[in-house]
C-alpha positions in Angstrom: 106.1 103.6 128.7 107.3 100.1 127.6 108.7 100.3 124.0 109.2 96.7 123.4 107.2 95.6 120.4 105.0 92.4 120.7 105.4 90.5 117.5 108.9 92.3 116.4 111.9 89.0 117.9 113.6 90.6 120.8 116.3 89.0 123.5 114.8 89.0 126.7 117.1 91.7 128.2 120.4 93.2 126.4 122.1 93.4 123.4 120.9 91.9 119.8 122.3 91.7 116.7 121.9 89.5 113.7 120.1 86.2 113.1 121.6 83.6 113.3 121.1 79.8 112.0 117.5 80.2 111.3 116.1 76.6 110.5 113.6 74.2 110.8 114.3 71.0 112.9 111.9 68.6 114.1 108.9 70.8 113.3 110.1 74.0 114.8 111.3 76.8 113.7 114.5 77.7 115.5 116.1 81.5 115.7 119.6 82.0 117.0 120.9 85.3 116.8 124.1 87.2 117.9 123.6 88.4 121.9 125.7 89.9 124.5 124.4 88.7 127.9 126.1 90.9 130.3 124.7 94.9 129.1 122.7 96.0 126.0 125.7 97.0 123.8 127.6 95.3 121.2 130.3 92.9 122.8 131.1 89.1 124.5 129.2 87.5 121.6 127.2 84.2 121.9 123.9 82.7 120.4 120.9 83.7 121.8 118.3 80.9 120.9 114.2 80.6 120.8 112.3 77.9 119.0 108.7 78.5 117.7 105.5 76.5 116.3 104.6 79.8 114.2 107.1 82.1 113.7 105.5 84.8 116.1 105.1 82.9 119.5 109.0 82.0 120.6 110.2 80.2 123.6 113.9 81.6 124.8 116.2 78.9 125.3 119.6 78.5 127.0 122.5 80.4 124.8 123.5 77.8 121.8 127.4 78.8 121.8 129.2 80.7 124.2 132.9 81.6 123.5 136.3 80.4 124.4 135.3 77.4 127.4 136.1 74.3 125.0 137.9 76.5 121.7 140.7 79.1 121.7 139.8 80.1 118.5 136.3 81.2 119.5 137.3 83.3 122.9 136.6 86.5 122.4 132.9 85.6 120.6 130.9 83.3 118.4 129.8 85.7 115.5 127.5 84.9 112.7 126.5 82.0 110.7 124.2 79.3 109.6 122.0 76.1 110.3 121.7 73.0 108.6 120.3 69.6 109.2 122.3 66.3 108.8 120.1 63.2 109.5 118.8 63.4 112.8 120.7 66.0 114.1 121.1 70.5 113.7 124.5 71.4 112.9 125.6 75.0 113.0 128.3 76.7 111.2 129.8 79.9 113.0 132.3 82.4 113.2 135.0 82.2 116.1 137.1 85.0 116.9 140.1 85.6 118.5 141.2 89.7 119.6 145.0 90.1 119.2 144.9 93.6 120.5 141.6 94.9 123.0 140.9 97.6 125.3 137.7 97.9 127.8 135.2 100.7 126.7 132.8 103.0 128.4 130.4 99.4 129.1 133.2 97.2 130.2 132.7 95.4 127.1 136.0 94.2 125.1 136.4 95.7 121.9 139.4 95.7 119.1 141.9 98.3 119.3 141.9 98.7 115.7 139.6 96.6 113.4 141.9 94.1 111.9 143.6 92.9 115.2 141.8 89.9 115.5 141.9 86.5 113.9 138.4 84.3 112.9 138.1 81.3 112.3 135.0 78.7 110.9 133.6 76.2 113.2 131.4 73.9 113.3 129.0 72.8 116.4 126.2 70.2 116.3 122.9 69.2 118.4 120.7 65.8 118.9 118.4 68.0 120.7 118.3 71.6 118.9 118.9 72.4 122.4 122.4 71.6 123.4 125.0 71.9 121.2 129.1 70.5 120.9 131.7 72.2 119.1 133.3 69.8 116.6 137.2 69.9 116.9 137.0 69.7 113.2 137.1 71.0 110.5 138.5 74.2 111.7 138.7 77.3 108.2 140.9 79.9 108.2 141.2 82.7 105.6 143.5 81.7 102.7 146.4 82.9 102.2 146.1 85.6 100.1 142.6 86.9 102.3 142.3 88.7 105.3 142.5 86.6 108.8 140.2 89.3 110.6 137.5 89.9 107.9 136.6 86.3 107.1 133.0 85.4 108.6 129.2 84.3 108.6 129.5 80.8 107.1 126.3 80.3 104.8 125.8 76.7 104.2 123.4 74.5 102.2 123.0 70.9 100.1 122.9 70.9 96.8 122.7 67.0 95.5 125.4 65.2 96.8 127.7 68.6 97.6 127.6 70.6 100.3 128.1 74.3 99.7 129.6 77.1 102.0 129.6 80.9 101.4 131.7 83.1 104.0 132.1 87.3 103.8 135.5 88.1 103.3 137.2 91.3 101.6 141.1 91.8 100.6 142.6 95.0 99.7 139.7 97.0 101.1 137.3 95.2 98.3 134.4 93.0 99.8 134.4 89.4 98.4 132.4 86.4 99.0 134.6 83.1 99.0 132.5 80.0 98.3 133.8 76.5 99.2 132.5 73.1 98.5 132.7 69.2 100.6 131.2 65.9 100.2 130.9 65.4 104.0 131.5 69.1 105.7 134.7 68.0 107.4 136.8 68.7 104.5 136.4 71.9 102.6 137.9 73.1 99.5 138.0 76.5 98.1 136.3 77.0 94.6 135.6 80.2 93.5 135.1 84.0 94.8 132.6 86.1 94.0 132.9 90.3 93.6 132.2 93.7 91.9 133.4 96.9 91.6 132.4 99.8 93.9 131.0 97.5 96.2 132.0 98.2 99.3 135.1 97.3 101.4 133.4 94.3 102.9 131.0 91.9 102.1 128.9 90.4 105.4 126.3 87.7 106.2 125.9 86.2 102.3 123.3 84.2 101.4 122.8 81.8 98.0 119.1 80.5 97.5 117.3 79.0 94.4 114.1 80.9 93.2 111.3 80.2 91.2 114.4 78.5 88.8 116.5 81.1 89.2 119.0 82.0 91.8 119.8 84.8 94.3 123.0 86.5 96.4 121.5 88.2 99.4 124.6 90.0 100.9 125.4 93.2 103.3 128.0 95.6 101.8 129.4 97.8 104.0 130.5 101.6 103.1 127.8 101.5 100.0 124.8 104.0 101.5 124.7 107.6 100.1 121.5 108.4 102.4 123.6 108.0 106.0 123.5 104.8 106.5 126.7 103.4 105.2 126.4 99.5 105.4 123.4 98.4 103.3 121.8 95.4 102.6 120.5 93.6 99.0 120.5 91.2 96.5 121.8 90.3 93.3 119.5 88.2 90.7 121.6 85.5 88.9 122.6 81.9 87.9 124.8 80.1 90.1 126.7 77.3 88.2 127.2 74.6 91.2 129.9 72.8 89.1 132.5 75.5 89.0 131.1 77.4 91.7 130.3 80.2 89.5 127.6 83.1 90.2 126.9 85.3 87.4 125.3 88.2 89.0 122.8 91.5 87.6 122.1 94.6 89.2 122.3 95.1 92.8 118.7 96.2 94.6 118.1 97.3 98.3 116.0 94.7 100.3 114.8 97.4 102.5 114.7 101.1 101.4 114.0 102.9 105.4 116.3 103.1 108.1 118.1 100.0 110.7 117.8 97.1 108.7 121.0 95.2 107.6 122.0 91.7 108.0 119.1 89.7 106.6 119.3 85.3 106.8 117.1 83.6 104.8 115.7 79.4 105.0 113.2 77.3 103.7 110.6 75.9 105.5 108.7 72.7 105.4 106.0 74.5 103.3 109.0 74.9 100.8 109.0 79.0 101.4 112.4 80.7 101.0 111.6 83.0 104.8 114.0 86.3 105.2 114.7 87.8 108.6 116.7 91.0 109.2 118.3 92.6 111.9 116.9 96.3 112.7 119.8 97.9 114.3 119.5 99.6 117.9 122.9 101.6 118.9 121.3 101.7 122.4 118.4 101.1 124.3 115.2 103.2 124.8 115.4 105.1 128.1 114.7 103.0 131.1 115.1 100.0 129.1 117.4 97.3 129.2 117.0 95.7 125.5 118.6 96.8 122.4 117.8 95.5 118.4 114.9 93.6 117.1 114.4 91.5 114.3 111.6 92.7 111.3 109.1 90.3 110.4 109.4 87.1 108.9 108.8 87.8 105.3 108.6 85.2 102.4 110.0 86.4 99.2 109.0 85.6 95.4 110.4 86.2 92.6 108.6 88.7 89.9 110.5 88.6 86.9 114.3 90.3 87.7 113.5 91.2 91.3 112.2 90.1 94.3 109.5 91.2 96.3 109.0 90.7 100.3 105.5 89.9 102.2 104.8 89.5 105.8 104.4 85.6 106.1 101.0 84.3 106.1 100.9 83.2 109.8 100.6 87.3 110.8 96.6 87.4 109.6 96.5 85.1 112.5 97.0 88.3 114.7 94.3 90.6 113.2 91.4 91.4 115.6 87.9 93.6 114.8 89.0 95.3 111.4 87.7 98.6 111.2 86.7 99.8 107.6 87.0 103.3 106.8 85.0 105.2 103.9 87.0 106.5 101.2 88.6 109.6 102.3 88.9 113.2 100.0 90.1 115.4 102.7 92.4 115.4 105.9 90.7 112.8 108.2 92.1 112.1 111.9 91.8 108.4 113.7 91.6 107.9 116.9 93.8 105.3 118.2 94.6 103.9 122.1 97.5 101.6 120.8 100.2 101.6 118.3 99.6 98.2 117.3 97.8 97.9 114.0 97.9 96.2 110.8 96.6 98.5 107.9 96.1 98.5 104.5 94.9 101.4 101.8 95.2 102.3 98.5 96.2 105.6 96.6 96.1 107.3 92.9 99.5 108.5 92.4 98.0 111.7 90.3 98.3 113.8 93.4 100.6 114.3 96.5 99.4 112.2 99.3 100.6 112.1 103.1 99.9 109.8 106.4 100.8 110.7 109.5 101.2 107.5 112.2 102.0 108.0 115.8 100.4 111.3 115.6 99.6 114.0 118.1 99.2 117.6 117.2 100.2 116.8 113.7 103.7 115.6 114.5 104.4 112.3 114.0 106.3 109.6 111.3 105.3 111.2 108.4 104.7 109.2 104.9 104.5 111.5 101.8 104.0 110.2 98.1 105.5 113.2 95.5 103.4 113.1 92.7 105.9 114.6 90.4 108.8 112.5 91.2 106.6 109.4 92.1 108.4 108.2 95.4 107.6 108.2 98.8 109.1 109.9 101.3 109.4 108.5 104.9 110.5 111.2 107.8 110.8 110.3 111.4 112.1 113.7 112.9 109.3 114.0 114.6 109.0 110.9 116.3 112.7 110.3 117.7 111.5 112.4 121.0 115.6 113.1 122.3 116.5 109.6 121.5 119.8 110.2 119.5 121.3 106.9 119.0 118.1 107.2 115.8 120.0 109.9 114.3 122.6 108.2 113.5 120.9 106.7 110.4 119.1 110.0 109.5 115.6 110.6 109.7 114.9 110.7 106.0 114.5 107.9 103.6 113.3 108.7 99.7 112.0 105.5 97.7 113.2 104.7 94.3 110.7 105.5 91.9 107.1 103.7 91.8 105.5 104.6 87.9 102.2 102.7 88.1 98.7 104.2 88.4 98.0 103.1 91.7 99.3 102.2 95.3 98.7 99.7 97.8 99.9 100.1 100.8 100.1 97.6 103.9 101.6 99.2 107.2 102.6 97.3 110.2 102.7 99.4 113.5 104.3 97.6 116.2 104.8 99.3 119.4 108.3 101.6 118.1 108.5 100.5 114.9 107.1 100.6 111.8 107.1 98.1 108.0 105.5 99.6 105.4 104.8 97.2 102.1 104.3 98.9 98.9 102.2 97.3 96.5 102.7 93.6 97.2 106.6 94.1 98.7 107.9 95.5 95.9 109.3 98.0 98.0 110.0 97.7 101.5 110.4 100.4 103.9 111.1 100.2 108.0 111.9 102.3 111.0 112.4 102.5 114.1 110.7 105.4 116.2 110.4 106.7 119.7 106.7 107.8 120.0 105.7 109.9 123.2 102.7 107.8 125.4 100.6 110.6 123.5 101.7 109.7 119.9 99.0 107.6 118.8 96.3 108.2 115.8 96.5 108.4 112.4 96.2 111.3 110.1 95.4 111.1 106.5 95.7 114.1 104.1 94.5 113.7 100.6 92.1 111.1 99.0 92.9 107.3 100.2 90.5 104.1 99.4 90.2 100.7 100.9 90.7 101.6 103.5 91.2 99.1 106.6 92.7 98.7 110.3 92.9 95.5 112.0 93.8 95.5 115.3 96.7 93.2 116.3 96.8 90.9 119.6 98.5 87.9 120.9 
């Protein structure tokens, strides 16, 4: 049974992790994203590459940047970072790494002896094409002087006016950080300002700094925040970013995604001026017989309501929906009958009673979505749909929302092969897994009263 979802990005074969350098050049939409091409486990980091028309259909292209054939300070990988175009031509700003101190594991992938023994480095690469890309011999970053050389990474870059602007992760005495620099022509960089807050972790990866709706936003990945087994998090902070002295005075910090895998989110505009997110769901290994590991969620465009932003599947998925089936409002336990986990559904609730849905069901075991209508969450359990895969575990298989105090719910659930998005009421809460359904986990089962009611199929 072939777990590889259809519209969820994956690498053709092996390892994925985060995305990389996500842009627009020349029409296209281009996705880069961290890939080991040797095994599907984490190591000998390049950048994978696709280009697509629509966001769904991608074409895989040669690897963008390999390590250490032109750079020493890139040999042991080219981590994260960013795209930007410069007249006529896609740059990309990365991180290059160097390992001080290695050993071979159990895949005969290199990996640090202890986490600080390497040094990184940003660099800079550009392409006429989008296709082939050089590695500029300058400039060449290194952590300041009073940061730390090993955890100094995913360059963020963008133009604001005549400046260009650069945030990088960093930490420094086991607090996370984000350094932000500043150039007039991105050869020479200065060092303006640092961004942090207490109890936020010991590191601060893949940050992101985007204007909203007049306001602006720090999406960000702290690592060692979670208190529901999954330690490195991802999430924004609402603010104003003062571009003069580099400033960015920050509110409260919300989760992007409130279910299980996702972390390291990018975000772009597009040429339809939408501010697009796309986040890595983390795989720890492949599914049995398989030789992939990690997908990408759907691209979603975000808005701003008020203090927060909420996340919706980008408009281009309706594309996909085939031969809805509507469904009449439901009072009792109902059963569908389904052939393929590859739907697109939407429903609504009252939140005056408990509620529960049941997807990838057989025999009543399945990923099971509860609402509690005394506390007002949902509950999303997967313990019955990991099927021996253990690597799933290592996140849990329990994820409670935060809590929802409105009459009414909408829900829209994506089902893609082995995995799952559920939207809550326009994307004001987001919820994903990853599951390993059995070839007979299929229907859906609905226990309490639902309305609206609607299934679409979902094809290519």
């Amino acid at each position: 049974m072939n777990k590889k979802p259809k519209f969820h990005f994956t690498a053709p074969k092996n390892w994925l992790n985060d995305p990389n350098g996500l842009t627009v050049f020349k029409g296209e939409y281009h996705m880069f994203y961290q890939h080991n091409p040797v095994n599907p486990y984490w190591g000998n980091m390049t950048w994978g590459h696709a280009k697509s028309k629509n966001l769904f259909d991608w074409e895989h292209l040669p690897h963008a940047l390999e390590p250490g054939k032109d750079l020493s300070e890139d040999r042991d990988g080219c981590f994260s970072g960013s795209g930007f175009v410069m007249g006529d031509d896609l740059y990309l700003a990365y991180t290059g790494v160097a390992f001080e101190e290695y050993i071979y594991n159990e895949h005969g992938n290199k990996v640090l002896t202890h986490d600080d023994a390497m040094i990184s480095t940003q660099i800079f690469a550009k392409s006429s094409d989008g296709i082939n890309f050089q590695k500029l011999k300058k400039p060449f970053i290194k952590a300041p002087k009073y940061g730390d050389m090993a955890h100094f990474r995913d360059p963020k870059v963008w133009k604001k006016g005549d400046i260009w602007n650069m945030v990088v992760g960093s930490k420094y005495e086991n607090k996370g950080k984000v350094l932000v620099y500043q150039s007039k022509d991105i050869k020479n960089w200065e060092l303006k300002n640092e961004i942090q807050k207490e109890n936020m972790g010991h590191m601060w990866e893949c940050p992101d700094i985007f204007e909203i709706q007049e306001k602006h936003a720090m999406i960000f990945s702290p690592m060692g925040i979670g208190t529901q087994e999954q330690e490195n998090l991802a999430g924004y902070m609402m603010g104003d970013f003062d571009y003069k002295n580099a400033e960015f005075k920050y509110k409260d910090f919300h989760l992007i995604d409130e279910g299980f895998e996702f972390y390291a989110p990018q975000t772009f505009e597009d040429d339809y001026e939408r501010r697009i997110l796309i986040g890595w769901l983390i795989m720890h290994s492949p599914f049995e017989g398989e030789n992939w590991t990690g997908m990408m969620t759907l691209p979603r465009e975000i808005k701003r309501v008020g203090e927060k932003l909420r996340f919706s599947v980008v408009k281009e998925f309706e594309n996909y929906r085939k031969d809805c089936i509507k469904i009449s409002d439901e009072t009792q336990s109902k059963v569908i009958k389904r052939d393929k986990n590859l739907y697109d559904m939407e429903l609504e609730f009252e939140t005056n009673k408990d509620k529960e849905i049941i997807l990838f069901e057989n025999c009543q075991k399945g990923l099971a979505i509860n609402f509690n209508s005394k506390t007002k969450t949902i509950i999303l359990n997967r313990e019955n749909v990991i099927n021996g895969l253990e690597s799933l575990k290592t996140f849990g298989v329990r994820r409670e929302s935060t809590k929802i105090e409105v009459e009414k719910i909408k829900l829209r659930i994506i089902v893609d092969t082995s995995v799952v998005e559920i939207y809550v009421n326009d994307g004001e809460i987001c919820m994903t897994a990853v599951v390993n359904p059995e070839k007979d986990q299929k229907n859906i089962v609905l226990n309490g009263s639902f309305s609206n009611i609607c299934i679409w199929d979902i094809k290519k």
